[in-house]
C-alpha positions in Angstrom: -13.7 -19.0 11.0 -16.4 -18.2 8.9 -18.0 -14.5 7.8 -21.4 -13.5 6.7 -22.2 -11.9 3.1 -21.0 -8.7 2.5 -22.3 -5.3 3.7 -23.6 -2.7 1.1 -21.0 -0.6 2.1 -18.3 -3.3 1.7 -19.9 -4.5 -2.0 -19.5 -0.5 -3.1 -16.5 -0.6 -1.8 -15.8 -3.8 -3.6 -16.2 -2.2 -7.1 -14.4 0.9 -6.8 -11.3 -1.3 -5.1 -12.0 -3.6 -8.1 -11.9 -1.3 -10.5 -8.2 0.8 -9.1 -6.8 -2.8 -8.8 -7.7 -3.8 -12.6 -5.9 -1.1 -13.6 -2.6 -1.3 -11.7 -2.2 -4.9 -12.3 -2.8 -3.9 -16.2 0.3 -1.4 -16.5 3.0 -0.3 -14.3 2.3 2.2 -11.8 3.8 5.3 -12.1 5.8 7.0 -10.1 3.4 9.4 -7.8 1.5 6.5 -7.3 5.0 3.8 -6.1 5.4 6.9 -3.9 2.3 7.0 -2.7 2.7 3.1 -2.2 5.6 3.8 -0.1 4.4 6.7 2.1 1.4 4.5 3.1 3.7 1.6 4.0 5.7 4.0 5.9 2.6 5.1 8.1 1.8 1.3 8.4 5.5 0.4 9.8 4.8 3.9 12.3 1.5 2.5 13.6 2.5 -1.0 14.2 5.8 0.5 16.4 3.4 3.0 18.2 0.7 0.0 18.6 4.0 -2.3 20.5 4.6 -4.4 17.5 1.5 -6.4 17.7 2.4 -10.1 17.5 -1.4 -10.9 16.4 -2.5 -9.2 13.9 -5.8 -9.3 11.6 -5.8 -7.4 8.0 -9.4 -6.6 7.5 -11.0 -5.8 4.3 -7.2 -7.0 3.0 -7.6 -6.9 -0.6 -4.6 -8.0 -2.6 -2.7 -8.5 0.5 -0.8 -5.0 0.2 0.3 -4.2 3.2 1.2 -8.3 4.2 5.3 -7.9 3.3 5.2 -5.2 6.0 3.2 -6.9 8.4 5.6 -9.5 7.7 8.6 -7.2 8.6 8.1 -8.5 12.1 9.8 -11.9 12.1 7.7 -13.3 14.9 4.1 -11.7 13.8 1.5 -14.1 13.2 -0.4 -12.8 10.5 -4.5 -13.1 9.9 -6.1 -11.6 6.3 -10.1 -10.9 6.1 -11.9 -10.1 3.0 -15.7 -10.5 2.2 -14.7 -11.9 -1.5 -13.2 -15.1 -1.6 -12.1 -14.7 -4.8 -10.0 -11.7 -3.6 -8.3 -14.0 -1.2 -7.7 -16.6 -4.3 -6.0 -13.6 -6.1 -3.8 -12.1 -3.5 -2.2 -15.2 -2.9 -0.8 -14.6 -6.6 0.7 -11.4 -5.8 3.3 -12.9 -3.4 5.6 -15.2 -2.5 5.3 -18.8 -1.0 7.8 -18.1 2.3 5.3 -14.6 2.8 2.2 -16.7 2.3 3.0 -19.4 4.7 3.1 -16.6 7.5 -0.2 -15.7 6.3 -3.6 -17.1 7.5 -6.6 -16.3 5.0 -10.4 -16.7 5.8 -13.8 -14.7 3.8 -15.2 -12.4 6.5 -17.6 -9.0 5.8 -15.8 -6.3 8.4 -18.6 -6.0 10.3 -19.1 -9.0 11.6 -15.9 -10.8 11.1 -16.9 -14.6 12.8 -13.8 -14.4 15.4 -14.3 -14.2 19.5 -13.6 -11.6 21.5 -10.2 -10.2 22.4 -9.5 -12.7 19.5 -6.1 -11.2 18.5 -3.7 -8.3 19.7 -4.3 -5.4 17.3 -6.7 -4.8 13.8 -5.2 -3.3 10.5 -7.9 -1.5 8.2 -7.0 0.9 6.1 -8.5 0.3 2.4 -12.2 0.1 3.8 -12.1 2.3 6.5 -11.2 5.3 4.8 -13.9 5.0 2.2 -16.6 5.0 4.9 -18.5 8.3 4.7 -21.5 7.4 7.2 -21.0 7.8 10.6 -23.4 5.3 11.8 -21.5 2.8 9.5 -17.7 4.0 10.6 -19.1 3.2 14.2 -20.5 -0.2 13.4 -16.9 -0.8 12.3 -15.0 0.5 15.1 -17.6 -1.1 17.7 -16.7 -4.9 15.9 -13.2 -4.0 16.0 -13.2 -3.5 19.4 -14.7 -6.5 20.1 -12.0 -8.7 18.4 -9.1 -6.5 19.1 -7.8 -7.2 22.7 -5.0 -4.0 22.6 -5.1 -1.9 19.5 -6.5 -0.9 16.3 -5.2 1.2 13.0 -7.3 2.6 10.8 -6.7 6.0 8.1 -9.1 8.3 7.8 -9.9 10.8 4.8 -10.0 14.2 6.4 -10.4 17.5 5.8 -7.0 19.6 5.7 -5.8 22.9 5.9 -5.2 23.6 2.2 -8.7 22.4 1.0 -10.2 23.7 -1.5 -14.0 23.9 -2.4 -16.9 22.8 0.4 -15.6 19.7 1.9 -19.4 17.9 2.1 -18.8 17.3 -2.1 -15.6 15.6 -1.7 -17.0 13.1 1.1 -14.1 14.3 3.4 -14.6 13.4 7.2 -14.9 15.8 9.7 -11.5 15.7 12.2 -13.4 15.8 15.3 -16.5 14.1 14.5 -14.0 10.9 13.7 -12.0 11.3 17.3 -15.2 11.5 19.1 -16.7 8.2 17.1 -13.6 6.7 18.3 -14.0 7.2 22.2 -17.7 6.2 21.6 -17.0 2.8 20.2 -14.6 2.5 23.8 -10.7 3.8 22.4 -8.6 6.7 23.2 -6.7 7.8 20.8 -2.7 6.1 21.2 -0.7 8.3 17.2 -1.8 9.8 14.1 0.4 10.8 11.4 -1.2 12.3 7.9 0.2 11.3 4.5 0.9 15.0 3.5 0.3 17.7 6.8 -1.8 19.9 5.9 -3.5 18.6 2.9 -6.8 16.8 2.6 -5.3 13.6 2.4 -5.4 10.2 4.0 -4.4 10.1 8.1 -3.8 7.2 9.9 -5.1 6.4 13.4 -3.3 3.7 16.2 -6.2 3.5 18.6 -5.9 1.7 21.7 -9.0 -0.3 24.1 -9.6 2.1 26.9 -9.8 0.6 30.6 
């Protein structure tokens, strides 16, 4: 399995992720931000149950390898991890534990064009990129790849404008709810669960998408 270089939007990605990860590994995280932690591996666990426990499943963009222990939940998931930086991979393999790592299958891939066939493996997990994407034409390139090497389901979360905002939504890069949906059924997926962090608020929402046809 091999990837090509990194996208722009991946490398800009890159340093902001960079950056946030620097500084949690340097202290300890305080509480809003372990309960944050929590409520996003909570939406994680609910996607994978709405998506059929996936027993294939490719992390994309997987950074540090946060979300493997719940992948891992699963006793019979075989797990794949993507990220464009190899030396990303190197590091998240010292954030956890050797009986969690041998379930764990690494490779250096750019998410949008991630070097595996088609209907490669049962359902994709991005959630760190994903929701950082602000262009359409580049959520789309994205979803259209995914589609291409998921052969059931995908999860992604989504930044999106709430209720309760406050100020014009264009300054805080927010997406728009139903210019998202539709960019899902025109990459080819209809739309299986969503559940937002906080209803209501203009916080993070995650998506289980499934292949239509």
């Amino acid at each position: 399995m091999s990837g090509q270089p990194p996208s722009p939007v991946e490398i800009e990605f890159a340093r902001h992720h960079d950056r946030e990860h620097a500084r949690i590994c340097r202290q300890a995280a305080p509480r809003r931000l372990r309960l944050a932690f929590w409520r996003d591996e909570q939406l994680v666990r609910n996607a994978l149950k709405a998506a059929g426990e996936p027993g294939l499943v490719l992390d994309v963009t997987c950074g540090a390898g946060r979300f493997w222990p719940v992948l891992a939940e699963h006793a019979n998931r075989v797990i794949l991890a993507a990220d464009p930086s190899p030396d990303m991979l190197d590091h998240a393999r010292t954030h956890h534990g050797g009986a969690l790592l041998e379930r764990v299958t690494t490779f250096p891939s750019s998410a949008f064009t991630l070097g595996l066939s088609a209907n490669a493996v049962d359902c994709i997990l991005c959630l760190q990129l994903f929701r950082h994407v602000k262009a359409s034409e580049h959520r789309l390139a994205l979803l259209r790849e995914f589609h291409r090497v998921s052969r059931d389901t995908v999860i992604v979360s989504v930044q999106i404008e709430g209720r309760l905002n406050i100020g014009p939504a264009p300054h805080r890069g927010l997406a728009d709810k139903a210019e998202v949906e539709a960019e899902f059924r025109q990459a080819g997926f209809t739309l299986l669960w969503y559940q937002d962090f906080l209803p209501g608020f203009a916080l993070t929402r995650v998506y289980a998408l499934c292949k239509a046809g």
